[in-house]
Backbone bond lengths (Angstrom), bond angles and torsions (degrees), N, CA, C in turn:
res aa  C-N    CA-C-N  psi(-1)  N-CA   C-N-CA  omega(-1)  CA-C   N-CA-C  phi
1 X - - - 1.445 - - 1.521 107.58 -
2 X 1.307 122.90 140.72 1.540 140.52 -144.47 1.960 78.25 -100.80
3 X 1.553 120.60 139.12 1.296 134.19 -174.16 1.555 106.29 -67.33
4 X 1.661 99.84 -35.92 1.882 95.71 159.13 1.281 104.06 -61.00
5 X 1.140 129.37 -99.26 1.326 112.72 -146.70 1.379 132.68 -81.02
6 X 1.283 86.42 21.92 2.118 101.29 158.74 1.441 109.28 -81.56
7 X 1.870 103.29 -41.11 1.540 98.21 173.20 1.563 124.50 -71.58
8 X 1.749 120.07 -23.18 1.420 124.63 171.50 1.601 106.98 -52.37
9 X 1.349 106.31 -53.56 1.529 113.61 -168.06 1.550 124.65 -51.15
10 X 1.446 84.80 -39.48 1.936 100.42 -173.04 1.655 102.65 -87.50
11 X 0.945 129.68 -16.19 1.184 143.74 166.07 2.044 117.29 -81.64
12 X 0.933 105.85 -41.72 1.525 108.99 153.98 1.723 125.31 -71.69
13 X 1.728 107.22 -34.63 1.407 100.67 -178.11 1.528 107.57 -67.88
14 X 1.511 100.32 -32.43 1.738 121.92 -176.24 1.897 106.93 -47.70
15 X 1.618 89.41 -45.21 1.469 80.33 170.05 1.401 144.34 -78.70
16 X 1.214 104.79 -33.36 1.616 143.82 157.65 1.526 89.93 -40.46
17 X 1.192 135.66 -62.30 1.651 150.83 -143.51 1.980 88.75 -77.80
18 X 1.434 104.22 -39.13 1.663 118.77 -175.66 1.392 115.21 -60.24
19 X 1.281 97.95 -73.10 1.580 130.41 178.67 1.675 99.81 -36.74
20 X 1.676 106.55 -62.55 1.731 97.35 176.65 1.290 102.52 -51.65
21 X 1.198 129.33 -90.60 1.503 136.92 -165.51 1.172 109.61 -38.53
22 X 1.769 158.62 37.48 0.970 165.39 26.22 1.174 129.66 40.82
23 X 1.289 96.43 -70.66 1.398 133.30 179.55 1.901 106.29 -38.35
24 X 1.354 123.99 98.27 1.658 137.77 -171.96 2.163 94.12 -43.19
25 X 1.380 77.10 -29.54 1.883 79.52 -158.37 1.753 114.87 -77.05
26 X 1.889 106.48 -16.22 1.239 126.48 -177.15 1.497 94.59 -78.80
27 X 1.250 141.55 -46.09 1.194 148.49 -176.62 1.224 123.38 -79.46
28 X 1.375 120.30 -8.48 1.632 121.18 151.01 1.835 106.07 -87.10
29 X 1.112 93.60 -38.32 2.003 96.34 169.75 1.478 122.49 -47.88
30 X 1.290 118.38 -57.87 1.354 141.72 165.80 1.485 102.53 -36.51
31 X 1.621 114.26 -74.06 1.551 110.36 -177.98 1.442 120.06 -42.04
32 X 1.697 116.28 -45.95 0.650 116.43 162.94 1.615 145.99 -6.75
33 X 1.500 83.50 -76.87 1.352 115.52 -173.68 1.690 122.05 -77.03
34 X 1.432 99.67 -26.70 1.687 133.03 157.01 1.562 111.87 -38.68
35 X 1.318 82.53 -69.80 1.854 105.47 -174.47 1.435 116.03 -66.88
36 X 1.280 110.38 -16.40 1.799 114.17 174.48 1.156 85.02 -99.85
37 X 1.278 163.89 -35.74 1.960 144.35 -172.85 1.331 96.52 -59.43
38 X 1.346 104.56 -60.91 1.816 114.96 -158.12 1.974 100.36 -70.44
39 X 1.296 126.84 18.84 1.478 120.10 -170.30 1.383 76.51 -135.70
40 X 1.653 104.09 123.56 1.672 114.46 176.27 1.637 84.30 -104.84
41 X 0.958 148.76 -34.00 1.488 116.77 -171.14 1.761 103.89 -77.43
42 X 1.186 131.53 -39.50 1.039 118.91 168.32 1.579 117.54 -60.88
43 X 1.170 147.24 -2.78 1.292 127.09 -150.91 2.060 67.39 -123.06
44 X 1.255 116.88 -37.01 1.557 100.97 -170.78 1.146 103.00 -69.89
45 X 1.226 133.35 -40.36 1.551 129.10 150.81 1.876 117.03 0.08
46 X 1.552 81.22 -81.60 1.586 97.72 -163.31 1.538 85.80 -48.94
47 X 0.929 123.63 -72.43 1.461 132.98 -152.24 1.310 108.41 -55.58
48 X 1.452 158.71 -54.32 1.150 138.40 131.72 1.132 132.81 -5.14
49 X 1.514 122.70 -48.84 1.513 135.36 -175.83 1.676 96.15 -78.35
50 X 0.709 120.75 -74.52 1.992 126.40 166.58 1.219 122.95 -15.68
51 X 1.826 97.28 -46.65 1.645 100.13 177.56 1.564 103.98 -90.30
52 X 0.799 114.80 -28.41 1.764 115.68 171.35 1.607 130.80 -49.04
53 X 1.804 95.04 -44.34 1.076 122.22 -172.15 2.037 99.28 -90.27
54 X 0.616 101.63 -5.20 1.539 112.12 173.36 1.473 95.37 -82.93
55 X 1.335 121.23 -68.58 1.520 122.90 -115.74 1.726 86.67 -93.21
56 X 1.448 103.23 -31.39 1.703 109.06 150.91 1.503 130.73 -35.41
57 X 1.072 91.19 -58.83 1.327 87.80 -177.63 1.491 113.89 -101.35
58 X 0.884 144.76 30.61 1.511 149.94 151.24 1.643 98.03 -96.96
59 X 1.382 132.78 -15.15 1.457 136.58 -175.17 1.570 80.80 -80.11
60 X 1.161 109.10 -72.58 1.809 119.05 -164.56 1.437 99.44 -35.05
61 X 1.555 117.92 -62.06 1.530 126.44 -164.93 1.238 99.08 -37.47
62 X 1.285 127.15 -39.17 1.664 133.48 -126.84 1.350 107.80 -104.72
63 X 1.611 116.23 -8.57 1.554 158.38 155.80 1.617 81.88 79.76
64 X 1.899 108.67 65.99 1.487 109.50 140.98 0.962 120.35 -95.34
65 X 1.602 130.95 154.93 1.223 112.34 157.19 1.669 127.98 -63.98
66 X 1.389 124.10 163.83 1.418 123.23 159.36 1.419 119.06 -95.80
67 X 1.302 99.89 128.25 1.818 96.25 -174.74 1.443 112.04 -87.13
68 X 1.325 115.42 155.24 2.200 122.03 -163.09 1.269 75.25 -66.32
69 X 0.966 167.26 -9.62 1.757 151.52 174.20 1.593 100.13 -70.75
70 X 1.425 107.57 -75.94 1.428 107.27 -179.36 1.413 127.36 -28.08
71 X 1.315 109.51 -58.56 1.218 121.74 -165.60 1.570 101.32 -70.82
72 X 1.017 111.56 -60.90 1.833 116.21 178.12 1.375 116.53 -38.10
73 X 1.478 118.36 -45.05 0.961 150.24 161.55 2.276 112.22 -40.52
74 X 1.324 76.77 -58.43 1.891 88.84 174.86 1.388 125.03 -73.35
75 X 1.967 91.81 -28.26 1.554 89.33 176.28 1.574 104.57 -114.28
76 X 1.565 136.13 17.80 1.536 114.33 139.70 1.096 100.95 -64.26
77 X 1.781 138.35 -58.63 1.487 129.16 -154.98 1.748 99.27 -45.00
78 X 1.386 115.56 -72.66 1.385 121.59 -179.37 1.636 109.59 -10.26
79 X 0.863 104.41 -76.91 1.917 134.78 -163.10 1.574 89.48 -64.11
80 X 1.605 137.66 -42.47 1.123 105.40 -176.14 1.873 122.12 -83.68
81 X 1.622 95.10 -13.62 1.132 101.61 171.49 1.499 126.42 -66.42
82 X 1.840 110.72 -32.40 0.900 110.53 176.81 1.819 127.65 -77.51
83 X 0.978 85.43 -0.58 1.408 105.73 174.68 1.172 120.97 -63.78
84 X 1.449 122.60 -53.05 1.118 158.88 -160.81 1.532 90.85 -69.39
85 X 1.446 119.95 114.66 2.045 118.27 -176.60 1.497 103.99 -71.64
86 X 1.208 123.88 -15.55 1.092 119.17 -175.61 1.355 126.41 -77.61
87 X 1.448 105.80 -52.21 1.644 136.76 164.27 1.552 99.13 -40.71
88 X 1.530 102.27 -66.26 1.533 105.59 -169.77 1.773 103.05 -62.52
89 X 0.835 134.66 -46.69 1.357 141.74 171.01 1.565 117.54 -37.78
90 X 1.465 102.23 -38.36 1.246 113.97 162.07 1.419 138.99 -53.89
91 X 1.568 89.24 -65.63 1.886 120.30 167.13 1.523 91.51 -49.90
92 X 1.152 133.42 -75.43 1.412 116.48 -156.17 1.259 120.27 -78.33
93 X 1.647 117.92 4.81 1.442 114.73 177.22 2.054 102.17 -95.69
94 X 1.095 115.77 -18.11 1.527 149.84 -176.37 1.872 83.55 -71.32
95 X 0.939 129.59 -97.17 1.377 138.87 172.91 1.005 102.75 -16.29
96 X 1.395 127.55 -54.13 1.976 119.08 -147.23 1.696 82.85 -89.00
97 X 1.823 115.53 -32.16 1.611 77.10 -166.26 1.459 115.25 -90.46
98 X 1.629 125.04 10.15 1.139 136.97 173.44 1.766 111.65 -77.88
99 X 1.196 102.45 -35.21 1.692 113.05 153.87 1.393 112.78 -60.67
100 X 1.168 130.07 -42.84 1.376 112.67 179.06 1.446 126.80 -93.85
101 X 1.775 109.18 0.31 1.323 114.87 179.93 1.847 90.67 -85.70
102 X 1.483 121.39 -35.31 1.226 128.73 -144.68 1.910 87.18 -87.38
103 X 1.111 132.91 -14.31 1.426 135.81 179.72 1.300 95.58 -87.68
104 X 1.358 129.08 -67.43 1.842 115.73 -153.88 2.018 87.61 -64.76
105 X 1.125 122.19 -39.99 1.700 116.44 -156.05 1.017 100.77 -52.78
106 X 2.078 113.93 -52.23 1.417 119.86 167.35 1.514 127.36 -25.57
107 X 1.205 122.31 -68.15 1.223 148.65 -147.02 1.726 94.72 -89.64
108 X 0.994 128.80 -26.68 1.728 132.22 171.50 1.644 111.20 -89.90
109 X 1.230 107.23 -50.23 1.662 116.19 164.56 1.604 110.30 -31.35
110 X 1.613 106.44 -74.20 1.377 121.16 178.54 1.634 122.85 -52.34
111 X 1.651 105.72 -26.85 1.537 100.17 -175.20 1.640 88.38 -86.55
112 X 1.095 133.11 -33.12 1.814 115.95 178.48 1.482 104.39 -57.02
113 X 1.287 115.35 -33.44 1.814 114.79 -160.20 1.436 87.31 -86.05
114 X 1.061 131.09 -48.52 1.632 119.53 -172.73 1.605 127.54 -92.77
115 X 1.115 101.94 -4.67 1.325 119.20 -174.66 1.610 128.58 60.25
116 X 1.490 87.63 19.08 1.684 88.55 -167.30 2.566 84.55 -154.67
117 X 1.805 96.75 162.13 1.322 86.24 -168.26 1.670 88.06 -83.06
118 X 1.361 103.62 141.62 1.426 142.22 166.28 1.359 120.67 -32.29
119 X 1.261 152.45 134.89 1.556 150.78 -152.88 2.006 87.19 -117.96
120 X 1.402 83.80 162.60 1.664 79.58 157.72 1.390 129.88 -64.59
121 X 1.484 112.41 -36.74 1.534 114.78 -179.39 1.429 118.33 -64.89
122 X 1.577 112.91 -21.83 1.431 121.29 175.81 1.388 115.66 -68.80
123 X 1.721 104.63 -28.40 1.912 111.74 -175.98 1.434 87.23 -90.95
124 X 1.059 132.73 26.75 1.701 124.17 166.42 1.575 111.78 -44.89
125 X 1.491 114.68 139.88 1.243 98.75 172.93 2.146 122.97 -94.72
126 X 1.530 99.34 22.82 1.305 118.80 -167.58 1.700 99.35 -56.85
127 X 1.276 127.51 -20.77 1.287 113.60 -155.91 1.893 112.96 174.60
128 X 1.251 114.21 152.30 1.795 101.95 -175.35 1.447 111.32 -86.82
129 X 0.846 120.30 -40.13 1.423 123.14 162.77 1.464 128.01 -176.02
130 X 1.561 135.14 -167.56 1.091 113.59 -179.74 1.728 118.47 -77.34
131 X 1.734 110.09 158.45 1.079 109.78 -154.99 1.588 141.25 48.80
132 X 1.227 115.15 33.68 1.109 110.01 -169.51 1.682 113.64 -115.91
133 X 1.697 106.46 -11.52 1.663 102.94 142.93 1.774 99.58 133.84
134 X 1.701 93.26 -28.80 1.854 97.03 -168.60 1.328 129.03 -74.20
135 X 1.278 94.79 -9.03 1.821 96.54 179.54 1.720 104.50 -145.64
């Protein structure tokens, strides 16, 4: 890559990088996500539930069964975590910014595959791309 347009690029993502952080809706996300660091019973939460939800499913992988204890067990933790406004505050600020990492990747992916920037009908969600079997 030519030092011009390594510097155009990083200088456009820079803006791209702006434009989000702008964004009224990135700054209720952020708090969000703020307010679940600074909450140790919620964050021990997650982390219990995480390691639980791990250790589950490496049992499953391992073609054990799960006993109605376990699972009941995995999904009170779940449910009390979700309870918790903070936790949940979390999860859904976690989501929105995985939506917005999962939009720019989109939209750069597609301009390499098409060679040109992408329309809405191109970010269709009909299918992953050509030849690939789903539609």
């Amino acid at each position: 890559m030519t030092t011009t347009l390594e510097t155009s690029i990083r200088a456009k993502t820079r803006d791209l990088c702006e434009s989000i952080l702008q964004q009224p809706e990135f700054g209720e996300l952020r708090l969000k996500i703020d307010q679940f660091l600074v909450n140790d019973a919620a964050r021990q939460q997650y982390q219990e539930l995480t390691e639980q939800g791990e250790y589950l499913h490496h049992k499953q992988h391992q073609g054990v069964q799960l006993t109605k204890e376990e699972v009941e067990g995995f999904e009170k933790k779940r449910e009390a975590f979700m309870k918790n406004p903070v936790a949940r505050g979390f999860m859904d600020a976690q989501d929105q910014a995985f939506q917005m990492r999962d939009i720019v990747a989109k939209y750069v992916s597609k301009t390499f595959e098409l060679g040109r920037v992408p329309t809405e009908e191109d970010l269709g969600e009909g299918g992953c791309g050509e030849g690939c079997g789903c539609h």
